[in-house]
C-alpha positions as CSV (number, residue, x, y, z in Angstrom):
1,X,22.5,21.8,-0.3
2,X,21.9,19.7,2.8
3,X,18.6,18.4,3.4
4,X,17.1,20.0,7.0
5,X,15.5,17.0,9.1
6,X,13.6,19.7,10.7
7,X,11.6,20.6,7.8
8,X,10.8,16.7,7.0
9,X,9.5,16.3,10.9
10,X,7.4,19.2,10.6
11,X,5.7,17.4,7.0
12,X,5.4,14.2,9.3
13,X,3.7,15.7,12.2
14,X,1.8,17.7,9.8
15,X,1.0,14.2,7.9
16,X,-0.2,12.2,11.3
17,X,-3.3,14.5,11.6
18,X,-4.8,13.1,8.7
19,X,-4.1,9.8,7.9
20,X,-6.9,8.4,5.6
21,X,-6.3,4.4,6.2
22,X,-5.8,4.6,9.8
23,X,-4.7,0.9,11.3
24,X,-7.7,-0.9,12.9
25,X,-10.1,0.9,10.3
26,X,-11.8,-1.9,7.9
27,X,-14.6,-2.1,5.3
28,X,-17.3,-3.5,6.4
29,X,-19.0,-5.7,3.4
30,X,-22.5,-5.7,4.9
31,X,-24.4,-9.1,4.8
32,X,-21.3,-11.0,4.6
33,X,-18.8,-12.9,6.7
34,X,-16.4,-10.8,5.5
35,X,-14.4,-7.6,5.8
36,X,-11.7,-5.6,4.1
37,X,-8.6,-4.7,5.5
38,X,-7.7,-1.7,3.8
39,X,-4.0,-1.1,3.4
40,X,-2.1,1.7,1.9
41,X,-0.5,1.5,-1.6
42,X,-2.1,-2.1,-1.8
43,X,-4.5,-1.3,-4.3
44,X,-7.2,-0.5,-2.0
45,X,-8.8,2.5,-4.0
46,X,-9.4,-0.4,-6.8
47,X,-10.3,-3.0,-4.0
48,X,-13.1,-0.1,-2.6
49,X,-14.2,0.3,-6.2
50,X,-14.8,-3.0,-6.7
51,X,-16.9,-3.8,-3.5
52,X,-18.9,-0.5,-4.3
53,X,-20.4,-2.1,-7.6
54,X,-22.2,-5.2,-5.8
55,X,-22.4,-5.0,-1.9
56,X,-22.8,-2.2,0.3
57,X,-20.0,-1.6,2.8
58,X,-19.3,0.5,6.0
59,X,-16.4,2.1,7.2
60,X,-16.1,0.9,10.8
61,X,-13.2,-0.2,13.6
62,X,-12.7,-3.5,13.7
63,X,-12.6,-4.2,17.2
64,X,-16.5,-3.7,17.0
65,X,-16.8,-6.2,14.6
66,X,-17.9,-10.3,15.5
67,X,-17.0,-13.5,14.0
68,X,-15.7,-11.3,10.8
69,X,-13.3,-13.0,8.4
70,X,-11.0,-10.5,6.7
71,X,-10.2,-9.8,3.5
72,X,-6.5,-8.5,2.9
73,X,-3.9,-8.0,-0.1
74,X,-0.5,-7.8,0.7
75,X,2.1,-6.2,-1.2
76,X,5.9,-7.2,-1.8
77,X,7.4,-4.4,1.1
78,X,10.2,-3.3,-0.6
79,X,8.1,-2.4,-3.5
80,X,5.3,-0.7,-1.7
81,X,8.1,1.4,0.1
82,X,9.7,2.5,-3.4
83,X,5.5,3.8,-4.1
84,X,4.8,5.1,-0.7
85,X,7.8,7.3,-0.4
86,X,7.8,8.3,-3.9
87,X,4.2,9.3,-3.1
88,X,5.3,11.2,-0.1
89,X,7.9,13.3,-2.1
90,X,5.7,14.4,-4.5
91,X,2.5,15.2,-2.2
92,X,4.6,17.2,0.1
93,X,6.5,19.8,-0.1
94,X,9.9,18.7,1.1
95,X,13.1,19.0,-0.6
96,X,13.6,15.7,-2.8
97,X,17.2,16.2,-5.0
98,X,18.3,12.6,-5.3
99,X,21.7,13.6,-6.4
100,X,21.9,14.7,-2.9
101,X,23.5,11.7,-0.8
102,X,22.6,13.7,2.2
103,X,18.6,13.3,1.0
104,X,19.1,9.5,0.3
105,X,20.6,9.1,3.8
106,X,17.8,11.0,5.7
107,X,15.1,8.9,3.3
108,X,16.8,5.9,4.0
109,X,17.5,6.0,7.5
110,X,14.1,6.9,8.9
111,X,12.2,5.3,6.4
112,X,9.1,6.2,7.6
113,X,7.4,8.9,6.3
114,X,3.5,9.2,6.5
115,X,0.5,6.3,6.1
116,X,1.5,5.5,2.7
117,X,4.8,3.6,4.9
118,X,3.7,2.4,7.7
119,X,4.4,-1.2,7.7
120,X,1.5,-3.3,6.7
121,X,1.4,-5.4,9.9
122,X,0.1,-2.3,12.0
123,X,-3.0,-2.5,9.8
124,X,-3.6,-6.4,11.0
125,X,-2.8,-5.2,14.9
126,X,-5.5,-6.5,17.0
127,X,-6.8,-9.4,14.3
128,X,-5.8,-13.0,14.3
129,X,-4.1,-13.8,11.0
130,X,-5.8,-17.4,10.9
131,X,-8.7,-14.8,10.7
132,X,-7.3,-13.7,7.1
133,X,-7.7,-14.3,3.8
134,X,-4.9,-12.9,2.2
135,X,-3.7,-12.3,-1.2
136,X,-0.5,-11.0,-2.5
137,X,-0.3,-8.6,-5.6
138,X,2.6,-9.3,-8.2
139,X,5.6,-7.4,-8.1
140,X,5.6,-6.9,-11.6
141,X,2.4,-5.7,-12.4
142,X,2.2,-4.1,-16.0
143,X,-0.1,-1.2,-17.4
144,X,-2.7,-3.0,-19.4
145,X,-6.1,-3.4,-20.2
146,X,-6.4,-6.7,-18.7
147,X,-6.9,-8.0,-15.2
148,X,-4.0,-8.8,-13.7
149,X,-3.6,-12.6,-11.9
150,X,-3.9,-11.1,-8.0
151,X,-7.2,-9.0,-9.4
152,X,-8.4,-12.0,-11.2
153,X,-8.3,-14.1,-7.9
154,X,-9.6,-11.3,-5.9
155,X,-12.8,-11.4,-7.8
156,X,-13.5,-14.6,-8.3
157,X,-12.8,-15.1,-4.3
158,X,-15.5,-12.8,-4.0
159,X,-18.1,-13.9,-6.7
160,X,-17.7,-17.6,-5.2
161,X,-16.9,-17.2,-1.1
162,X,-19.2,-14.3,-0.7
163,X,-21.8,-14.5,-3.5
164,X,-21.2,-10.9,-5.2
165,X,-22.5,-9.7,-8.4
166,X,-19.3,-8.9,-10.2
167,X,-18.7,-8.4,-14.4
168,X,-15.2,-8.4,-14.8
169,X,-15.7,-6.6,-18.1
170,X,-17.0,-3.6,-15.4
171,X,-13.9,-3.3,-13.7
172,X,-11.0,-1.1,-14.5
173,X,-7.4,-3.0,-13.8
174,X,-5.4,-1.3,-11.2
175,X,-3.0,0.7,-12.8
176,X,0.3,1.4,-11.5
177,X,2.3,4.5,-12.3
178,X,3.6,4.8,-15.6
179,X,5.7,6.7,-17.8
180,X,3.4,9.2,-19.0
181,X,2.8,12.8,-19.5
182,X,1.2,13.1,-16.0
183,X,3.4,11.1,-13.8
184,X,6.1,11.8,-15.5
185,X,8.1,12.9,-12.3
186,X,6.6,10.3,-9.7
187,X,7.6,7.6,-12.6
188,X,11.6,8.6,-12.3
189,X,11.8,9.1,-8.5
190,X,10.7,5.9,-8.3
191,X,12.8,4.2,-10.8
192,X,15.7,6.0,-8.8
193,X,14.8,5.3,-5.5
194,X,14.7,1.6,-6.7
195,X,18.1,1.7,-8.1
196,X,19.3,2.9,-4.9
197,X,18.5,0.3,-3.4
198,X,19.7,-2.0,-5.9
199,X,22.9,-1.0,-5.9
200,X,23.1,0.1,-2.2
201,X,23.9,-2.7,-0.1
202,X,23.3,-0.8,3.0
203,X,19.8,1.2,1.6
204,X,18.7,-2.6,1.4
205,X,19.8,-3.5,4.2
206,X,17.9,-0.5,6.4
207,X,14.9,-1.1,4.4
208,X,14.8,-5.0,5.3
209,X,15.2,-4.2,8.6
210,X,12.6,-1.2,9.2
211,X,9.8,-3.6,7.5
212,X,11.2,-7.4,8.5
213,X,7.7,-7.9,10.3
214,X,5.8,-7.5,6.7
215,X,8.7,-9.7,5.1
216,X,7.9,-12.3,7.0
217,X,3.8,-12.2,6.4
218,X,4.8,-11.7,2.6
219,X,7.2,-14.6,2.3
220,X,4.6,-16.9,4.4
């Protein structure tokens, strides 16, 4: 069965009418310097969380914002790719048979699918990077009870710089997704979509290309 590009255009424009973390949206962190840049599949549901226990915050464009500082975690792309699209495939329904070389082609080749890839750069459009404070989450985070080292930096950036309340023993470690009973599914398209890529020179190499912008911040 050969996937119908139809049918995925029609998810996509269905998709655009609803992105949640729309580019040029930040979090305000209210009697602060500061603001949060909320990317996609960079943790920011746990980054949100976090700020929610100490500080109050505001969703609000940036572009009305003054002499704010800005707050971001990056993500390794290729990594956050493997996630977003594997988060796609599974919220939508759209054919997903990765036995099917024609479906690895079509995923490959456009690459972007919804908010959860759109290359992280179009969430820093419009703010000077010298602006930034950024940090980058490991690549090969593990599911445990413990903060990992990006989380651990994150808070005590923000217990130090911007004077929050925090108690780490109150904070739940992001968790990525794992092997268990409820993302069972999600847990094995992703695995597969990374060994595609692995072992397919030319996935990688349409991958690098579609996100070389967010390469470049990530290697910086």
């Amino acid at each position: 069965m050969t996937i119908q590009d139809s049918g995925l255009r029609l998810a996509i424009n269905q998709l655009k009418n609803r992105i949640q973390r729309q580019p040029g949206i930040v979090l305000d962190i209210v009697g602060t310097d500061y603001s949060y840049v909320m990317i996609s599949k960079n943790a920011s549901k746990w980054m949100e969380d976090v700020l929610e226990l100490s500080s109050q915050i505001n969703f609000t464009k940036f572009s009305s914002l003054d002499s704010k500082k800005y707050i971001v975690i990056l993500r390794d792309p290729i990594d956050r790719w493997c996630s977003g699209i594997t988060q796609y495939l599974h919220g939508e329904e759209v054919h997903r048979d990765l036995k099917n070389r024609d479906v690895l082609d079509l995923l490959f080749s456009q690459v972007h699918f919804d908010w959860h890839t759109i290359p992280q750069v179009k969430f820093l459009e419009g703010i000077n990077t010298d602006d930034c404070i950024f940090f980058k989450m490991e690549s090969n985070i593990t599911n445990t009870n413990r903060l990992s080292n990006f989380q651990n930096k994150v808070i005590d950036f923000l217990e130090t710089e911007l004077g929050l309340d925090l108690s780490k023993s109150n904070i739940t470690p992001f968790k990525l997704m794992d092997n268990d009973a409820g993302q069972n599914a999600q847990y094995f398209t992703k695995h597969r979509i990374h060994f595609e890529i692995q072992t397919n020179p030319r996935y990688m190499e349409q991958i690098k290309a579609y996100y070389a912008e967010d390469i470049k911040l990530y290697n910086q």
